[in-house]
C-alpha positions as CSV (number, residue, x, y, z in Angstrom):
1,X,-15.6,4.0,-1.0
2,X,-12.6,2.0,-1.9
3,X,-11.7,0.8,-5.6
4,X,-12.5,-2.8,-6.5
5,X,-9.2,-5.3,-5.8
6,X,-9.3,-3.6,-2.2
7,X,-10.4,-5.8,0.8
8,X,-13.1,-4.0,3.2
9,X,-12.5,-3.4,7.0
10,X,-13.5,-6.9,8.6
11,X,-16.3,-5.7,10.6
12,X,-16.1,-6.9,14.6
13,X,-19.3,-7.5,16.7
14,X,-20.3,-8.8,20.2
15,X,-21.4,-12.3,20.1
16,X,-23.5,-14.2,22.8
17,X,-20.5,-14.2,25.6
18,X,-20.4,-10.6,25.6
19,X,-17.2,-10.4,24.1
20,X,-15.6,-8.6,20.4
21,X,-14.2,-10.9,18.2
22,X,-15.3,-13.1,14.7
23,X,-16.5,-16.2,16.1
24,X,-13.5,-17.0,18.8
25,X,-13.9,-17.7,22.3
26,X,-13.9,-15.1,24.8
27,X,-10.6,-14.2,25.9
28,X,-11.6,-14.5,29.5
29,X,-12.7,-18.6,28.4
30,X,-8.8,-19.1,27.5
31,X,-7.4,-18.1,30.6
32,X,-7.2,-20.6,33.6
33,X,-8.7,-19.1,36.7
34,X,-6.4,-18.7,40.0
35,X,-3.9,-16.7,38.5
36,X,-2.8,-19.6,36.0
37,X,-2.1,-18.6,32.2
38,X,-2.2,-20.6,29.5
39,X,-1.9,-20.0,25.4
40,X,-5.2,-19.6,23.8
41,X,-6.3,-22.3,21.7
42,X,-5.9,-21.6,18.4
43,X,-3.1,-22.4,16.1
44,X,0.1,-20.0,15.7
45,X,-1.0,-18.8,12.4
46,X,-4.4,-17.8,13.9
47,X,-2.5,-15.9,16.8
48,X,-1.4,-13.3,14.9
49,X,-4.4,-12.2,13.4
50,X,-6.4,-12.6,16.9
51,X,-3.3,-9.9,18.1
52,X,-4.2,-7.5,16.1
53,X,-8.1,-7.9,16.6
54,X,-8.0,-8.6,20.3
55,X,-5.1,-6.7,21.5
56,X,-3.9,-4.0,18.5
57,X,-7.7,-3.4,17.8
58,X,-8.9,-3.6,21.4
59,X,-10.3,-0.2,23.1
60,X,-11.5,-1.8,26.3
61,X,-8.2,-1.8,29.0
62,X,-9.6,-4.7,30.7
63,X,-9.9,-7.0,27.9
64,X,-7.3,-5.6,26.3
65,X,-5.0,-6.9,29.4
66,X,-6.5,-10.0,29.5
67,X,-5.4,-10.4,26.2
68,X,-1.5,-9.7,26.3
69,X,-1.0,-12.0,29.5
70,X,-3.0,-14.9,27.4
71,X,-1.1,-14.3,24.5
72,X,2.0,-12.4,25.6
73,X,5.5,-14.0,27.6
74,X,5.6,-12.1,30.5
75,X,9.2,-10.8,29.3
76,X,8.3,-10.3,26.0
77,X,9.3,-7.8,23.8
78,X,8.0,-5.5,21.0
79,X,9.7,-3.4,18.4
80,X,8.9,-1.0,15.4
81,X,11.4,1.0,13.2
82,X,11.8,3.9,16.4
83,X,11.3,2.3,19.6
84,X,10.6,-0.7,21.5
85,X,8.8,-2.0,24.6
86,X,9.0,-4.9,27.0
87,X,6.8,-6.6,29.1
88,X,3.0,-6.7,29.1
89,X,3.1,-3.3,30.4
90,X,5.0,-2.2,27.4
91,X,2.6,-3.4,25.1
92,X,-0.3,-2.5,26.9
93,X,1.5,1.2,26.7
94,X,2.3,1.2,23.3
95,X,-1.3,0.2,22.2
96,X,-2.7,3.0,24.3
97,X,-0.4,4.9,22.5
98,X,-1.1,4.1,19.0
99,X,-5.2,4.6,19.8
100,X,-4.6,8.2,21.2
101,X,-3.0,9.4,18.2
102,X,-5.0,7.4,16.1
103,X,-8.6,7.5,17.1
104,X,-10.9,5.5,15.3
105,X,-8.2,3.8,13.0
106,X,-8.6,0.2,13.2
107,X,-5.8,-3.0,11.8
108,X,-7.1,-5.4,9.3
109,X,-4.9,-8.6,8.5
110,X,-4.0,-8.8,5.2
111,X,-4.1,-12.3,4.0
112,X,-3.9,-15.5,5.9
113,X,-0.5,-15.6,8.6
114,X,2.1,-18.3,7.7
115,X,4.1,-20.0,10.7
116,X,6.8,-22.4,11.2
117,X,9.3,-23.6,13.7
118,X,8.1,-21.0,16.2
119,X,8.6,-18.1,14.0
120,X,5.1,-16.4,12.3
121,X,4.2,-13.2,10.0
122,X,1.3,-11.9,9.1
123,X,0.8,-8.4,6.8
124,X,-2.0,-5.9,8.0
125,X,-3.7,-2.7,6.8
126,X,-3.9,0.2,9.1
127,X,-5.8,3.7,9.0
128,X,-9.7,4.9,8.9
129,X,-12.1,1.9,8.5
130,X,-13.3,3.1,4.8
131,X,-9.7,4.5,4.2
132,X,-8.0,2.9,0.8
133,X,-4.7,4.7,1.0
134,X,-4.0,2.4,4.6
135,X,-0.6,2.3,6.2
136,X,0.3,-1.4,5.2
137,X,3.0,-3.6,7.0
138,X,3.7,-6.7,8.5
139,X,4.4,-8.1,12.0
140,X,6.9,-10.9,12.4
141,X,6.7,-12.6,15.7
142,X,8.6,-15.8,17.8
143,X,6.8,-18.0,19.6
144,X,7.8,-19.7,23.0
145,X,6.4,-22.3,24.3
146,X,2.5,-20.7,22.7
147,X,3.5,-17.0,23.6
148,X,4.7,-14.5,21.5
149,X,8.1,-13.8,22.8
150,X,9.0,-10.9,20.5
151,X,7.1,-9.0,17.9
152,X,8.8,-7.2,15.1
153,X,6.5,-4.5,13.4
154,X,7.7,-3.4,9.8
155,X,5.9,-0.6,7.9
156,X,5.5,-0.9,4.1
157,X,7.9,2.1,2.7
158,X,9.5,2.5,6.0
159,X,7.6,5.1,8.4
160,X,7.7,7.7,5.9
161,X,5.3,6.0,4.1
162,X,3.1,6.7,7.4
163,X,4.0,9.9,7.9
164,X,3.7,11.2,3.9
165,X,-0.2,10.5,5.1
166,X,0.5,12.8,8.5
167,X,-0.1,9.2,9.8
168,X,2.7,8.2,12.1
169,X,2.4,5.1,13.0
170,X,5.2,5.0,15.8
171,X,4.0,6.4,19.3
């Protein structure tokens, strides 16, 4: 159990349309049918929190996809202190990645995001769900035109902060 001052894993359940989330639309509702894309409908700030529940979170491939082309450029382009990725593929990759050498950990925003002029941040918590010693860090993203463009991920203490916990958060 975790000390007091600590906030507990946000716990994520099905709702009526079948799909994980806390209280947003299906990811599936967002997307225009016959091939069409379009940003979801929720305000920047609210992106970044619904990228690391729906797409950093995400287990299932399918939805997982869904999610990046909703939410993603198509050229977009995704760093951390060791490596990068572009593309939805990247991403997709890179998340696939982080779950096989991390199974069962899960990302918890920290706090509310904060946006403006097309640029956005929001901290997170990553490691076990119970775990109080988390990896802690915070993604900075740029918006185009209601995509993220380009995601920058910085890790509290650098990565060996992740790796003094035999953690490493870069896959």
């Amino acid at each position: 159990m975790c000390k007091a001052g600590i906030a507990p894993v946000l716990k994520i359940a099905g709702n009526s349309s079948g799909s994980r989330g806390i209280g947003f639309r299906s990811i599936e509702d967002d997307i225009m049918m016959r091939g069409k894309r379009t940003t979801l409908s929720h305000a920047i700030p609210d992106l970044m929190s619904v990228n690391l529940l729906r797409i950093f979170n995400e287990r299932n491939r399918r939805r997982r996809a869904a999610a990046i082309r909703a939410m993603y450029a198509k050229d977009c382009f995704l760093a951390d202190a060791n490596d990068s990725v572009s593309g939805w593929d990247g991403v997709h990759d890179k998340v696939d990645r982080l779950h096989a050498a991390h199974p069962g950990f899960v990302f918890q925003p920290s706090g509310l995001a904060v946006a403006h002029h097309g640029l956005a941040c929001q901290r997170w918590r990553f490691g076990p769900p119970d775990a109080c010693d988390a990896i802690t860090g915070i993604d900075v993203a740029i918006f185009e035109m209601g995509f993220i463009k380009a995601l920058y991920v910085f890790i509290d203490g650098g990565t060996s902060a992740s790796l003094a916990r035999g953690w490493p958060l870069s896959v």
